[in-house]
LOTORTOR-687649 format. One record per residue (C-alpha): residue in three letters; x, y, z; chain. Coordinates in steps of 0.2 Angstrom, whole numbers. Last residue first. Layout:
   loza      c1      c2      c3   zati
    ALA       X       Y       Z      A
...
//
This chain:
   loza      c1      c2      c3   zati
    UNK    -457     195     380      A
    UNK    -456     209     395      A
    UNK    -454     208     413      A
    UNK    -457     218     423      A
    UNK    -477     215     429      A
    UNK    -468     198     433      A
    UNK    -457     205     443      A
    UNK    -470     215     452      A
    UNK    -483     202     455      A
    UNK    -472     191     463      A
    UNK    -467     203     476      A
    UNK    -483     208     480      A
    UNK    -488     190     481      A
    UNK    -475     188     493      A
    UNK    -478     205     504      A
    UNK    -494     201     506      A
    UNK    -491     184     515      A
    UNK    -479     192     524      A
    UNK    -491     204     531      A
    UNK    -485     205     548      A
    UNK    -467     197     551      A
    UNK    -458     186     539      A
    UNK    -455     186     518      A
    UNK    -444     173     507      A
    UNK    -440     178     489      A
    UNK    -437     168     475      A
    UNK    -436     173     456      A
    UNK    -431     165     438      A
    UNK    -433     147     450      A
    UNK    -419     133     446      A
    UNK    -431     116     444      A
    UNK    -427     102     454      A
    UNK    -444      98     461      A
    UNK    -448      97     441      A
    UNK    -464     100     431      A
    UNK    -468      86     420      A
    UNK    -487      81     427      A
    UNK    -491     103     426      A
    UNK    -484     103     406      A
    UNK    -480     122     404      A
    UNK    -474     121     385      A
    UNK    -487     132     376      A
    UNK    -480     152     382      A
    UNK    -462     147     388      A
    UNK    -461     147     404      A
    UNK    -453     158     419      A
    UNK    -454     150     434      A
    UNK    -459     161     452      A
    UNK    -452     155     470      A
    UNK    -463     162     487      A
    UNK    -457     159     504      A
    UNK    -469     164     518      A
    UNK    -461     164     532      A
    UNK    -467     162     550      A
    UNK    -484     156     547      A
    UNK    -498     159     562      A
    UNK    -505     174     558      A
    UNK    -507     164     541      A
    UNK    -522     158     545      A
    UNK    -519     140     546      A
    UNK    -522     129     528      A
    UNK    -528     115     527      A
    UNK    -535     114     510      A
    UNK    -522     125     500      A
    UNK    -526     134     485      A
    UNK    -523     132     467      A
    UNK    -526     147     456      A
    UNK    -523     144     436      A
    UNK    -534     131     436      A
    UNK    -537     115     424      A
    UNK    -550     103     430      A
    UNK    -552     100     413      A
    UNK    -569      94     403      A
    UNK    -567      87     385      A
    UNK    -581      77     384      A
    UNK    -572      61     388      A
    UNK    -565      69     403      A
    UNK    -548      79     406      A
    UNK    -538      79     421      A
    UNK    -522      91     424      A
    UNK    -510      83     436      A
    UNK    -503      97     451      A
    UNK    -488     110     449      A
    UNK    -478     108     464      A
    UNK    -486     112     482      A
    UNK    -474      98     491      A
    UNK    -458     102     482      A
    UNK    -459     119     487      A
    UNK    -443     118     498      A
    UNK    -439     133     511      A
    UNK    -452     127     522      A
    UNK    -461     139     535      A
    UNK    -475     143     523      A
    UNK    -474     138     503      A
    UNK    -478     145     487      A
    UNK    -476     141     470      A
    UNK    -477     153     456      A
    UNK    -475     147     436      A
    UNK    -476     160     425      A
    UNK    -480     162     405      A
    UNK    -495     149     406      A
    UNK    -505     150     391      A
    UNK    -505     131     386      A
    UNK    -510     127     403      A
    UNK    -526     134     400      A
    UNK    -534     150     405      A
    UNK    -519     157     411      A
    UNK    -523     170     427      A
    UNK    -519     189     421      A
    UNK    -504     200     423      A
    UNK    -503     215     414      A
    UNK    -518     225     425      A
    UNK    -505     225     437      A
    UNK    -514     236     452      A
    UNK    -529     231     449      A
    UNK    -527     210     446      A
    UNK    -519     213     463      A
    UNK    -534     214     473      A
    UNK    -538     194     468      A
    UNK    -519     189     474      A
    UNK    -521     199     488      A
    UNK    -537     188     494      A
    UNK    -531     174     485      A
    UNK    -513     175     498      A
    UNK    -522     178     514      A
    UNK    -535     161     510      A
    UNK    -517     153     506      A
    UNK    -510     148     489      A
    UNK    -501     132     487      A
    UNK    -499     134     469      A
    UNK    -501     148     455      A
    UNK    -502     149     436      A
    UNK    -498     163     428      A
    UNK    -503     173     410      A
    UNK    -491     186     406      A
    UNK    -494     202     391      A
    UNK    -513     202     399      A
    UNK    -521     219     392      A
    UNK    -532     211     378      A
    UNK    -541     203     390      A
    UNK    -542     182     393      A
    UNK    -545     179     410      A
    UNK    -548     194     421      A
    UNK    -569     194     421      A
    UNK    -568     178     428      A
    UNK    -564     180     444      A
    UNK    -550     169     450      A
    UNK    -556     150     449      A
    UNK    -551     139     462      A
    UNK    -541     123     463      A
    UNK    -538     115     479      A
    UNK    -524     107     487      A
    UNK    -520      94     498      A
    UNK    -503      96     510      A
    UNK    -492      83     517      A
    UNK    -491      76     500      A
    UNK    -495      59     490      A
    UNK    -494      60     470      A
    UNK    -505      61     456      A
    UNK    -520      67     469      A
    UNK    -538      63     465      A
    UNK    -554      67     473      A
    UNK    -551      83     478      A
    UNK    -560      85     499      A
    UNK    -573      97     496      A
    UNK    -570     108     511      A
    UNK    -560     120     506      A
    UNK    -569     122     489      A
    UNK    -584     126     500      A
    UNK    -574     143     509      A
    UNK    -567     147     491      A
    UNK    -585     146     485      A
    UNK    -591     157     500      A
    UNK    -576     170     499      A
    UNK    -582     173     480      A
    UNK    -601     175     484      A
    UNK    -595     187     497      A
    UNK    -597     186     513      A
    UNK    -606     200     524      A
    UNK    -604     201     542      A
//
Protein backbone atom coordinates (compact mmCIF):
# COMPACT_ATOMS: atom_id res chain seq x y z
CA UNK A 1 0.00 0.00 0.00
CA UNK A 2 1.87 2.83 -1.49
CA UNK A 3 1.05 6.55 -0.53
CA UNK A 4 2.17 9.16 -2.40
CA UNK A 5 4.10 12.08 -1.17
CA UNK A 6 1.05 14.21 -2.24
CA UNK A 7 -1.70 11.95 -0.41
CA UNK A 8 0.73 12.21 2.72
CA UNK A 9 0.70 16.02 2.91
CA UNK A 10 -3.07 16.22 2.28
CA UNK A 11 -3.43 13.37 5.01
CA UNK A 12 -0.95 15.88 7.49
CA UNK A 13 -2.84 19.06 6.26
CA UNK A 14 -6.02 17.26 7.62
CA UNK A 15 -4.71 17.05 10.79
CA UNK A 16 -3.14 20.44 11.40
CA UNK A 17 -5.90 22.07 12.98
CA UNK A 18 -5.64 26.09 10.97
CA UNK A 19 -4.92 28.39 13.22
CA UNK A 20 -7.16 31.20 12.26
CA UNK A 21 -10.61 31.29 10.90
CA UNK A 22 -12.27 34.89 9.83
CA UNK A 23 -15.61 33.67 10.70
CA UNK A 24 -17.11 30.67 12.65
CA UNK A 25 -18.57 27.52 10.58
CA UNK A 26 -19.66 24.05 10.93
CA UNK A 27 -16.91 23.04 8.65
CA UNK A 28 -12.90 23.90 9.03
CA UNK A 29 -10.99 24.05 6.02
CA UNK A 30 -7.54 23.38 4.81
CA UNK A 31 -5.56 24.90 2.15
CA UNK A 32 -3.49 22.61 0.05
CA UNK A 33 -1.14 23.10 -2.80
CA UNK A 34 -2.10 21.41 -6.14
CA UNK A 35 1.11 20.13 -7.68
CA UNK A 36 3.20 22.58 -8.62
CA UNK A 37 4.17 21.88 -11.95
CA UNK A 38 0.50 23.33 -13.24
CA UNK A 39 0.69 26.83 -11.81
CA UNK A 40 1.73 29.38 -13.99
CA UNK A 41 1.98 27.61 -17.89
CA UNK A 42 1.68 29.22 -20.90
CA UNK A 43 -1.45 26.92 -21.68
CA UNK A 44 -3.72 28.10 -18.51
CA UNK A 45 -6.44 30.61 -20.34
CA UNK A 46 -8.46 30.24 -16.60
CA UNK A 47 -6.95 30.23 -13.24
CA UNK A 48 -9.51 28.87 -10.27
CA UNK A 49 -9.75 28.84 -6.92
CA UNK A 50 -11.70 26.12 -5.04
CA UNK A 51 -13.43 25.57 -1.66
CA UNK A 52 -14.73 22.89 0.50
CA UNK A 53 -13.09 20.15 -1.56
CA UNK A 54 -13.28 16.59 -0.32
CA UNK A 55 -10.06 13.98 -0.28
CA UNK A 56 -12.50 12.39 -3.59
CA UNK A 57 -12.86 15.75 -5.10
CA UNK A 58 -8.57 16.72 -4.97
CA UNK A 59 -7.99 13.41 -6.25
CA UNK A 60 -10.25 14.17 -9.45
CA UNK A 61 -9.41 17.60 -9.23
CA UNK A 62 -5.47 16.74 -9.59
CA UNK A 63 -6.25 14.15 -12.59
CA UNK A 64 -8.25 16.67 -14.21
CA UNK A 65 -5.35 19.03 -14.86
CA UNK A 66 -4.74 16.29 -17.98
CA UNK A 67 -7.65 16.35 -19.43
CA UNK A 68 -8.18 20.42 -19.57
CA UNK A 69 -4.81 21.42 -19.72
CA UNK A 70 -6.69 25.26 -20.00
CA UNK A 71 -7.42 25.23 -16.63
CA UNK A 72 -4.86 25.79 -14.02
CA UNK A 73 -4.91 26.65 -10.08
CA UNK A 74 -4.36 30.73 -9.43
CA UNK A 75 -1.30 31.42 -7.95
CA UNK A 76 -2.52 34.42 -6.24
CA UNK A 77 -5.78 35.84 -5.71
CA UNK A 78 -5.16 38.26 -8.26
CA UNK A 79 -5.28 35.45 -10.97
CA UNK A 80 -8.38 33.98 -10.17
CA UNK A 81 -10.85 33.70 -13.28
CA UNK A 82 -13.28 31.15 -11.25
CA UNK A 83 -14.65 30.96 -8.14
CA UNK A 84 -15.97 26.90 -7.30
CA UNK A 85 -17.49 26.13 -4.11
CA UNK A 86 -18.69 22.95 -3.05
CA UNK A 87 -20.78 21.48 -0.65
CA UNK A 88 -22.27 17.90 0.39
CA UNK A 89 -25.83 17.30 1.29
CA UNK A 90 -26.59 21.20 1.72
CA UNK A 91 -27.90 23.09 -1.10
CA UNK A 92 -26.27 26.46 0.41
CA UNK A 93 -22.47 26.98 0.18
CA UNK A 94 -22.43 29.77 2.60
CA UNK A 95 -20.45 27.69 5.06
CA UNK A 96 -17.27 26.82 2.54
CA UNK A 97 -17.17 30.59 1.10
CA UNK A 98 -13.96 32.02 -0.03
CA UNK A 99 -11.64 32.04 3.28
CA UNK A 100 -9.27 35.37 4.56
CA UNK A 101 -5.99 35.56 2.92
CA UNK A 102 -3.00 36.24 5.63
CA UNK A 103 0.08 37.92 4.86
CA UNK A 104 3.21 38.39 7.30
CA UNK A 105 5.66 41.10 7.67
CA UNK A 106 7.83 39.45 5.09
CA UNK A 107 5.34 39.10 2.62
CA UNK A 108 4.40 35.41 3.22
CA UNK A 109 0.53 34.39 2.08
CA UNK A 110 -1.28 31.52 3.11
CA UNK A 111 -3.02 32.02 -0.19
CA UNK A 112 -4.27 28.68 -1.98
CA UNK A 113 -6.15 27.98 -4.94
CA UNK A 114 -7.35 24.32 -3.45
CA UNK A 115 -9.01 24.50 -0.13
CA UNK A 116 -10.00 21.33 1.32
CA UNK A 117 -12.25 20.22 4.10
CA UNK A 118 -11.00 18.93 7.69
CA UNK A 119 -13.65 16.68 8.53
CA UNK A 120 -14.50 15.43 5.90
CA UNK A 121 -16.52 11.73 5.57
CA UNK A 122 -15.53 9.66 2.73
CA UNK A 123 -17.83 10.53 0.41
CA UNK A 124 -19.63 7.02 0.05
CA UNK A 125 -21.47 8.52 2.67
CA UNK A 126 -22.54 12.05 0.94
CA UNK A 127 -25.71 12.16 -0.84
CA UNK A 128 -25.36 15.01 -3.16
CA UNK A 129 -22.74 16.76 -3.94
CA UNK A 130 -23.58 20.21 -5.17
CA UNK A 131 -21.07 22.26 -6.80
CA UNK A 132 -21.51 26.29 -7.88
CA UNK A 133 -18.70 28.07 -9.98
CA UNK A 134 -18.19 32.31 -10.03
CA UNK A 135 -16.89 33.82 -12.94
CA UNK A 136 -14.36 36.80 -12.05
CA UNK A 137 -12.81 39.23 -13.37
CA UNK A 138 -8.90 38.42 -13.55
CA UNK A 139 -7.56 40.96 -10.45
CA UNK A 140 -10.74 41.67 -8.59
CA UNK A 141 -11.21 38.28 -6.53
CA UNK A 142 -11.11 39.74 -2.98
CA UNK A 143 -11.56 36.00 -0.77
CA UNK A 144 -12.78 38.61 2.80
CA UNK A 145 -15.44 40.49 0.21
CA UNK A 146 -16.82 37.48 -1.35
CA UNK A 147 -20.62 37.25 -0.82
CA UNK A 148 -23.17 34.40 0.44
CA UNK A 149 -25.59 36.13 -1.77
CA UNK A 150 -23.72 35.99 -4.86
CA UNK A 151 -25.75 34.60 -8.12
CA UNK A 152 -23.42 31.58 -9.32
CA UNK A 153 -22.52 31.64 -13.57
CA UNK A 154 -23.04 27.69 -13.03
CA UNK A 155 -24.49 25.11 -10.39
CA UNK A 156 -25.18 21.62 -10.68
CA UNK A 157 -25.99 19.12 -7.82
CA UNK A 158 -24.89 15.29 -8.40
CA UNK A 159 -26.05 11.85 -6.44
CA UNK A 160 -25.43 8.26 -6.71
CA UNK A 161 -21.76 6.68 -7.21
CA UNK A 162 -19.12 9.04 -8.17
CA UNK A 163 -20.98 12.17 -7.45
CA UNK A 164 -18.02 13.68 -6.26
CA UNK A 165 -16.56 13.07 -9.81
CA UNK A 166 -19.24 13.95 -11.66
CA UNK A 167 -19.05 17.64 -9.87
CA UNK A 168 -15.62 18.44 -10.58
CA UNK A 169 -16.12 16.91 -14.02
CA UNK A 170 -18.64 19.22 -14.48
CA UNK A 171 -16.93 22.27 -13.26
CA UNK A 172 -14.06 21.63 -15.26
CA UNK A 173 -15.85 21.36 -18.42
CA UNK A 174 -17.66 24.82 -18.35
CA UNK A 175 -14.82 26.40 -17.51
CA UNK A 176 -12.67 24.50 -20.17
CA UNK A 177 -15.62 26.40 -22.31
CA UNK A 178 -15.35 29.30 -21.84
CA UNK A 179 -13.56 31.92 -23.57
CA UNK A 180 -12.20 35.60 -22.37
Amino acid sequence: MGATPQHLLLLIAFLVVPSSNRRLSPVAQVAVSPSSSRTQVSHCSSYISAYGVTVAQYERIESDWKKFPSVCPATSPANVDFVIIFTHDVNFYSYTMPTSVHTDSAGLSNWSAIVTLDNVQPSKKYKREYVWIFRVKRGSFEPDHFSSNAKPDYSEVESGAHASDRAVDASFRIIAGQKE
